[in-house]
N, C-alpha and C positions, 0 to 999 in steps of 0.2 A: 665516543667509544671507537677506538682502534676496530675496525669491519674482517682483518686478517685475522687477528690475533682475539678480539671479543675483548680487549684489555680498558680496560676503561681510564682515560685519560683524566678526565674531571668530573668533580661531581661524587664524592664519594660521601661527602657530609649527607646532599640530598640523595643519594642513595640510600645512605642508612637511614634516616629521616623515612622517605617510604616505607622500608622496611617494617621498622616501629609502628608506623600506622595501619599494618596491616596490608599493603596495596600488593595486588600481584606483576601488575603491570607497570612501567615506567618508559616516558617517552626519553627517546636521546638521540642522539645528531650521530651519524657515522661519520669515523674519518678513514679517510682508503689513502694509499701510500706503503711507502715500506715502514721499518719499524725506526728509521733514522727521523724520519718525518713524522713521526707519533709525537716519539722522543721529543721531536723539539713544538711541536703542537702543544703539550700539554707541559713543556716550561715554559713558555706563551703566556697559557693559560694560569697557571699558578702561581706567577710571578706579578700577579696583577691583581688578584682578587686580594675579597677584606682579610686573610691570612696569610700573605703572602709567603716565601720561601725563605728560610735563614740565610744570610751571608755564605756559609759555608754550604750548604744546598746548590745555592747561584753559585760560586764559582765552581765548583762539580759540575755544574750543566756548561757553564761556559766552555771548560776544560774539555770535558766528549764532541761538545759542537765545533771547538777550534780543529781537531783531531780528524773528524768526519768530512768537514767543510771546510778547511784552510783558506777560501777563493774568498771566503763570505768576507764584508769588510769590517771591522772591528766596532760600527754603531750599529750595525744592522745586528750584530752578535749582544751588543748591551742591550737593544732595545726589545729581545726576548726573552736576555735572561736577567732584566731590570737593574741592570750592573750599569756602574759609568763607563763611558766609553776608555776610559784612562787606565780605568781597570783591567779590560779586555785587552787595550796595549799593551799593559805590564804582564800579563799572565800570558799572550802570545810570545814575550822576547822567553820567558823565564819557561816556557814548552818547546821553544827553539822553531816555533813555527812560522814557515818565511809570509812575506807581507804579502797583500791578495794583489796580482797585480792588475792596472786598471784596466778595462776594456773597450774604452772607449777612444781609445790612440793607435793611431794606422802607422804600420812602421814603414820608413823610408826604401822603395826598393833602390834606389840610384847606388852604384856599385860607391864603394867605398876606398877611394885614395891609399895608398900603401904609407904615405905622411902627409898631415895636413900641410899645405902651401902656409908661408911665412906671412907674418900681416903686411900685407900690402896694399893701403890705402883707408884699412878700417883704422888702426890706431890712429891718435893724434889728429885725425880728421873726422872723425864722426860730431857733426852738430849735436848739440842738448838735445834738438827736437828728434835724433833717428834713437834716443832711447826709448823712445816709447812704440817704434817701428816694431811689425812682429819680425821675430826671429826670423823665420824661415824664409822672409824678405831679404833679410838682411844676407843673410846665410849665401842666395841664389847667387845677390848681385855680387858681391865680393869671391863667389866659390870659394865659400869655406865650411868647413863643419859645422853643423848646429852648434857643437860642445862650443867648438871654439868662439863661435858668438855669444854663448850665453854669459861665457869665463870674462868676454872684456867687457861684456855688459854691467856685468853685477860690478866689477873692478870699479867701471864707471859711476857708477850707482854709490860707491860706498867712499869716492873722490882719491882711489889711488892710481897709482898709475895705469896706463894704456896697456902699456907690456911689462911684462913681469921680467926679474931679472934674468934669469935662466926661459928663455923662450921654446917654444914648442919642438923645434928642431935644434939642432946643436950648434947652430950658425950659418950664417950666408954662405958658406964653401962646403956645407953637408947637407943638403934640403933630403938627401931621401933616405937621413936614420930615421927610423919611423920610434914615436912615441913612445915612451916606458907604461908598462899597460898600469892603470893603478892600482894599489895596493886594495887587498880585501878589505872590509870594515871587520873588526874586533867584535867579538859576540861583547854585546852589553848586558846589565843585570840592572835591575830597576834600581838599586843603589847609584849609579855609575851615570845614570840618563841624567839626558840637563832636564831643564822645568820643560813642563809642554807649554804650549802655544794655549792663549788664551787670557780673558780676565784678569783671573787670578794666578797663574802659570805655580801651580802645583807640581810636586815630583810626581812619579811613578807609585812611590814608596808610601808618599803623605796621601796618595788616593786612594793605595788601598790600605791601609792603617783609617781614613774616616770612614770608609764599607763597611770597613769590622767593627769598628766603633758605634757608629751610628744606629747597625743591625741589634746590636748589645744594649747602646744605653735609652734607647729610645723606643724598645721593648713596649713600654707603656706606654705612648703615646697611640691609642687606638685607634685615632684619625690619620688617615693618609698624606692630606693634605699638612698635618701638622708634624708627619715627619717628613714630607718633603721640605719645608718650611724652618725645620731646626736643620737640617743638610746644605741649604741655602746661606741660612747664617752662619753657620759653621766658618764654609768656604770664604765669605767674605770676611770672619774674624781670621783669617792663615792668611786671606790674599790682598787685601785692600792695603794699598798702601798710605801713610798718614793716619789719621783719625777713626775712629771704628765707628763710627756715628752709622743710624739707620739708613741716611739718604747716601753714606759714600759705600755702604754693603749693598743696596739696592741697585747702587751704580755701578757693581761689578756683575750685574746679571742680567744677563738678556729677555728681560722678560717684559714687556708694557704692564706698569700698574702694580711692579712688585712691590714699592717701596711700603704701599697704601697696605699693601698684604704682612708685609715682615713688621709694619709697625702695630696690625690688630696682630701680630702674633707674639711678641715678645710683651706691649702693653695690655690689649682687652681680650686676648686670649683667655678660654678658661681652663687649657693643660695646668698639671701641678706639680711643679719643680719639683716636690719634698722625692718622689719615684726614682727621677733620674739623678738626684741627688745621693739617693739608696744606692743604685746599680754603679755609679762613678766611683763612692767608694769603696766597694769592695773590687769591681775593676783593677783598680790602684792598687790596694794588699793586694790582689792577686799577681798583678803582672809586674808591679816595680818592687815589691817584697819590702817598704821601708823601713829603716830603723826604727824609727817613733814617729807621733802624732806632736807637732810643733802647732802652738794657737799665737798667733800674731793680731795684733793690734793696729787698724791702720787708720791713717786719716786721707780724708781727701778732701783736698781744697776742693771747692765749686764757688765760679765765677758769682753768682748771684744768691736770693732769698727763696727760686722756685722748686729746686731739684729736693726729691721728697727726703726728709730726714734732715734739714739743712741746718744749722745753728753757728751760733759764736762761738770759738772752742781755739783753746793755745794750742799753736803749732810748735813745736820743739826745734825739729828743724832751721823752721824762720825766724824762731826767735819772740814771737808775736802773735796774735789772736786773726784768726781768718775766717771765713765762709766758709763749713767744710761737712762730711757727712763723719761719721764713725762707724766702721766696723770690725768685726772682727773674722778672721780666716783661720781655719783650721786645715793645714798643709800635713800631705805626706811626705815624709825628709828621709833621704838615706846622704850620707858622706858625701855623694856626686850629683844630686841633684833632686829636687822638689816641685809638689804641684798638689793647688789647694780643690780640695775637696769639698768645702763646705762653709758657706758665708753666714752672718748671723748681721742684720742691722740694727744697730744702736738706736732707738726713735726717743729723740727729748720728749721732755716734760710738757712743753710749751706743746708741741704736736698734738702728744696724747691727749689732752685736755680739749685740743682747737674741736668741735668736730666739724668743720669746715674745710679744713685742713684733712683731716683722716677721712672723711666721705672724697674728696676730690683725689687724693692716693692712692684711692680701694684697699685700706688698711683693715685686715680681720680682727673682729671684735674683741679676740682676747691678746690681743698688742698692748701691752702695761709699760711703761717709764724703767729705765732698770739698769741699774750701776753698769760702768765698766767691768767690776769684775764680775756682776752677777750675769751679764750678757757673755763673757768669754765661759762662766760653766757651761750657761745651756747651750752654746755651740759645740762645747764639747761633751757632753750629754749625747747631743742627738747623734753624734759620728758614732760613739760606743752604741748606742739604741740601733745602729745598723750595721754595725761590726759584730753585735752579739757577747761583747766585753770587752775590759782593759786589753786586750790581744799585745799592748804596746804599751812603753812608757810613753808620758807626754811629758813636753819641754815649753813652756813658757817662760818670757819677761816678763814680771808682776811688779814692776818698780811703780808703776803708775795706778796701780788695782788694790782694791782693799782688800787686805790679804785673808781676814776672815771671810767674807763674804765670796770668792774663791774658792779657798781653800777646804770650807764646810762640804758643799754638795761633791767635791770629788775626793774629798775624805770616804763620802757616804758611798762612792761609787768601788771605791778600794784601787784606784788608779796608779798604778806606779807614777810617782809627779817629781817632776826636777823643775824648781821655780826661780829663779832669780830674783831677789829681795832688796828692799831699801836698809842702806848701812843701819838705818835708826830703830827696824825693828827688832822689839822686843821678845827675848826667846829667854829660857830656863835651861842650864846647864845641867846636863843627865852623860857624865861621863867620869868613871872611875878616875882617872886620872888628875880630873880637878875638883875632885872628892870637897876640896877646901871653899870651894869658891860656891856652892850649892846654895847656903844659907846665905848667901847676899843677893836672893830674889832675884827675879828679871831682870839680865840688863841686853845691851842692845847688841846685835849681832857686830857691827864693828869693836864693842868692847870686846866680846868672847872671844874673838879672834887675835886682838891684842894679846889676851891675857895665857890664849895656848902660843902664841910664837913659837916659842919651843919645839912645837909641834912640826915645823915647817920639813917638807920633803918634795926633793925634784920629783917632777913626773916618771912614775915609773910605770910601764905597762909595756905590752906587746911591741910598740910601734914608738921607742919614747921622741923620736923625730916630729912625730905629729905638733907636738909640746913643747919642743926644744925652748929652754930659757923663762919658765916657768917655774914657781914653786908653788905646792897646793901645801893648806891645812885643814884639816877635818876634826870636826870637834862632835860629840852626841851631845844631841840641844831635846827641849823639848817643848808642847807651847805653855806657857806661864799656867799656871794653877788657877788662881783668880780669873781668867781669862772671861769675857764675859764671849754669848753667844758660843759656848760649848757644845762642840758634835760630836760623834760618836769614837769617832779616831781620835780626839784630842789629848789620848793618852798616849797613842803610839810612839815608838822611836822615831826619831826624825836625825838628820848627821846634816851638819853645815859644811858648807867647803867654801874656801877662801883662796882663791888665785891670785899670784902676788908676780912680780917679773923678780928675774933674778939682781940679785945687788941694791933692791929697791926695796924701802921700808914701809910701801904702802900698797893698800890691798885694792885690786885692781875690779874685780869681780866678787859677790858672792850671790853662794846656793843655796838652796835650801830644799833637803831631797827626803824621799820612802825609798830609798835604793841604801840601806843599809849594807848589805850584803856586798854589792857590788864594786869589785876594784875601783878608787879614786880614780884611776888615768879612763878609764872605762862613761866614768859619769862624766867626767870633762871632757869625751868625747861627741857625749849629748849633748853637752851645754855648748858646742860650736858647732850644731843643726842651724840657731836664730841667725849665726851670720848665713849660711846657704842659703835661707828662707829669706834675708833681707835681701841679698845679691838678685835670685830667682823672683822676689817680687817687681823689682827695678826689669828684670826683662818680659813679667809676664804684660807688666802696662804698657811697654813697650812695643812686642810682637802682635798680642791679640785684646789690646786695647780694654783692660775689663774696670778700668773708669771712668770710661770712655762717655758712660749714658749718663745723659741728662734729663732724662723725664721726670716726671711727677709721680709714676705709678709704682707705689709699692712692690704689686708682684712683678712691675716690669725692670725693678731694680734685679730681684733676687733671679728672675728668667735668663738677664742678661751677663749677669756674673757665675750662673750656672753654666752656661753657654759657653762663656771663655774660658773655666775651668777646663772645659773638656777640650776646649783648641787646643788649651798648652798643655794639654795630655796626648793631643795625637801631633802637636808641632813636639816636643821630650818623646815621645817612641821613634818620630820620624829620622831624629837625629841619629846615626851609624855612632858616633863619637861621643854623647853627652856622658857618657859612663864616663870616661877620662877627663870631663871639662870642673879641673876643681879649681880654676880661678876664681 
């Protein structure tokens, strides 16, 4: 308690607490001071206890204390108001308040030269061994300016020349123009700063975009240690260079013993992902607003038989069967850029079965065997179970997915769905126009589209450059009558779309959508989310490594691909430009 003011700094939980109990009395600590010193006594205080202060709290306190106190140094300001030190730099440049300067350096009285003397005897003659001489050594014997010894030192240090081209004075026959005084520095903006110093050398911008992040999605994490712990990995999934493995994250942090720490946190930890999984996705609707929900399908080679979920499975790409896990990812996609929200892992037959295999994983009990396609619904189940509904179409490739088995539980869900389909399935013709061709049953979506040709029209819509050199056909299909495993939608309209190039009699792509209503150029703009998502996936492996893990542990798969999720959602805010990167 503030002793001027009677204000009580902390303690107001166990204040009320007495209260309730009845007590009349309660002991408490005075603090005496002015009220600036209260002030920051009890952001101290609250900044450290089991509730701490929201992001936006800290930097409010930071802000008053830079303002009151300018001299304080920029960690002694994080370390009260539990802000990174990087932080407190970026919110000092962006307050315009100048740097605290040191105290601890005696300024030179020796009057000062009207022009420095010209190098005489430092250049060109200074041995290896006088660059590690102190300055002011050096300075004496040659009588020259500090500046001007530090300037040929570092020169020397970096292997260029002695003297620079245009030298201190204007020439041997002008010694006493005196120097051009130098130019101010430019106010910076935390955009604009290079990386700092460090580890991981973080911008200004990416440190405080993880503050804000971190304070947000890690809300639930009710152990301290365990958000210190996901702030830690973070950093090392942005800044580690090479492989994201535990021991090269460990090794960008000064800490003895971290590795042993980050590894009980991401494997035998018992936080639960599914939270921050909630809070990421709606983060993501709310701040990047994306077109739709794109569900992707990936494989991942792994080198051996031990990383958990592992099997024999054909790779596409290579042409041949490899070692590899399956999952699938559920990305938020707009036109200029994506980032997944929410992983689902594919666990074989052979796994489920072992339980030697499933106890050594720490796989939960109700983990069952379950198709490709039946694994891409409940990935996308659970993103609408925390979204609160369809809010978005979804865009999937189902060329490899049983299309019932899919298509049933997000029929149930009432999902706006744009799927891309194999040429070979079979659909039912439900379109006035081919009135004639109804009673010849099922036939396969490459036929249907043969047989509307006629149908063909350039892209037309808002933007028709998007498209240029494209022709779309759209036909009303619907699923065969007979159809076995019948849901509830299986009567609804469904419209196929058929993307062909121009001059060319063959059909390049098809669709197969609930987007009735909606302009053809409009759904073929969804339908070119899976290339952003395939681009963006090629650089999320890249930047923040989230194949990276090779453990055994079940939840230590899904911790650590939640974990990357959120790098490449504060590395995609960080960026000034990714709005414009539609390469």
């Amino acid at each position: 308690m503030h002793r001027k003011t009677m204000r009580i700094l902390d303690g107001m939980h166990r204040l009320k607490a007495a209260e309730l109990r009845g007590d009349q009395s309660i002991e408490v600590v005075f603090f005496d001071g002015d009220e600036e010193d209260a002030f920051v006594a009890a952001v101290s205080s609250n900044a450290r206890h089991g509730m701490p202060l929201s992001f936006d709290d800290r930097t409010a306190a930071a802000t008053r204390i830079l303002n009151s106190r300018p001299h304080w140094p920029d960690p002694t300001i994080a370390a009260v108001t539990g802000l990174d030190p990087r932080t407190v730099r970026a919110l000092r440049g962006l307050l315009d308040v100048p740097d605290p300067q040191p105290t601890n350096l005696v300024p030179l009285q020796r009057p000062r030269p009207a022009a420095p003397p010209r190098y005489t005897g430092l250049p060109g003659k200074t041995p290896a061994s006088r660059l590690s001489t102190p300055v002011h050594q050096v300075a004496q014997e040659f009588e020259l300016e500090p500046r001007t010894v530090v300037d040929v030192l570092n020169r020397l240090r970096r292997g260029l020349r002695e003297v620079p081209e245009v030298p201190y004075g204007t020439g041997p026959e002008s010694p006493s123009v005196a120097l051009p005084a130098p130019a101010a520095p430019a106010p910076r903006t935390p955009g604009d700063r290079p990386p700092l110093l460090g580890h991981t050398g973080l911008s200004d911008a990416t440190e405080i975009l993880l503050d804000r992040v971190c304070d947000e999605l890690f809300a639930t994490l009710t152990r301290r240690d365990q958000r210190l712990r996901a702030r830690q990995y973070l950093r090392g999934l942005l800044g580690t260079p090479g492989r994201k493995s535990i021991r090269n994250i460990a090794a960008s942090v000064d800490d003895p013993g971290i590795d042993q720490r980050l590894h009980h946190f991401i494997s035998d930890s018992t936080w639960n992902w599914e939270p921050v999984r909630t809070a990421l996705t709606r983060y993501v609707a709310r701040t990047m607003e994306p077109e739709a929900w794109v569900i992707r399908p990936v494989l991942i080679p792994k080198a051996g038989q031990q990383a958990v979920a592992v099997s024999r499975r054909f790779c596409p790409t290579r042409g041949k069967a490899v070692n590899g896990q399956q999952a699938v990812g559920v990305l938020a996609a707009s036109e200029t850029a994506s980032t997944p929200v929410s992983w689902r892992l594919q666990v074989p037959k052979d796994w489920v079965e072992d339980p030697h295999r499933r106890g050594r994983a720490g796989m939960p009990d109700d983990i069952s065997a379950e198709s490709l396609g039946e694994c891409t619904a409940h990935a996308l189940l659970h993103v609408l179970a925390r979204t609160g509904g369809p809010d978005r179409p979804v865009v999937l490739d189902g060329r490899d997915m049983e299309h019932v088995q899919i298509l049933r539980p997000l029929h149930a869900a009432e999902v706006p769905l744009l799927v891309r389909i194999p040429a070979a399935m079979p659909l039912q013709i439900n379109d006035p126009a081919l009135a004639g061709h109804r009673s010849h049953g099922p036939l396969t979506a490459r036929r249907i589209v043969e047989v509307a040709r006629f149908r063909r029209r350039p892209v037309d819509g808002p933007d028709p450059a998007v498209e240029k050199g494209h022709l779309i056909t759209t036909v009303g299909v619907q699923w065969p009558a007979g159809s076995q495993h019948l849901h509830p939608g299986a009567e609804a309209p469904l419209r196929l779309i058929a993307v062909s190039p121009v001059g060319e009699n063959v059909c390049e792509e098809l669709w197969l959508t609930t987007l009735t209503t909606v302009p053809a150029a409009t759904v073929l703009k969804l339908s070119r989310l899976v290339r952003r998502v395939d681009r963006d996936l090629d650089s999320v492996s890249q930047h923040v490594g989230i194949w990276d893990f090779s453990g055994r542990s079940f939840p230590g798969w899904h911790r650590h691909v939640t974990l990357a999720s959120i790098a490449n959602l504060v590395r995609l805010l960080a960026r000034t430009d990714y709005r414009a990167d539609l390469a």
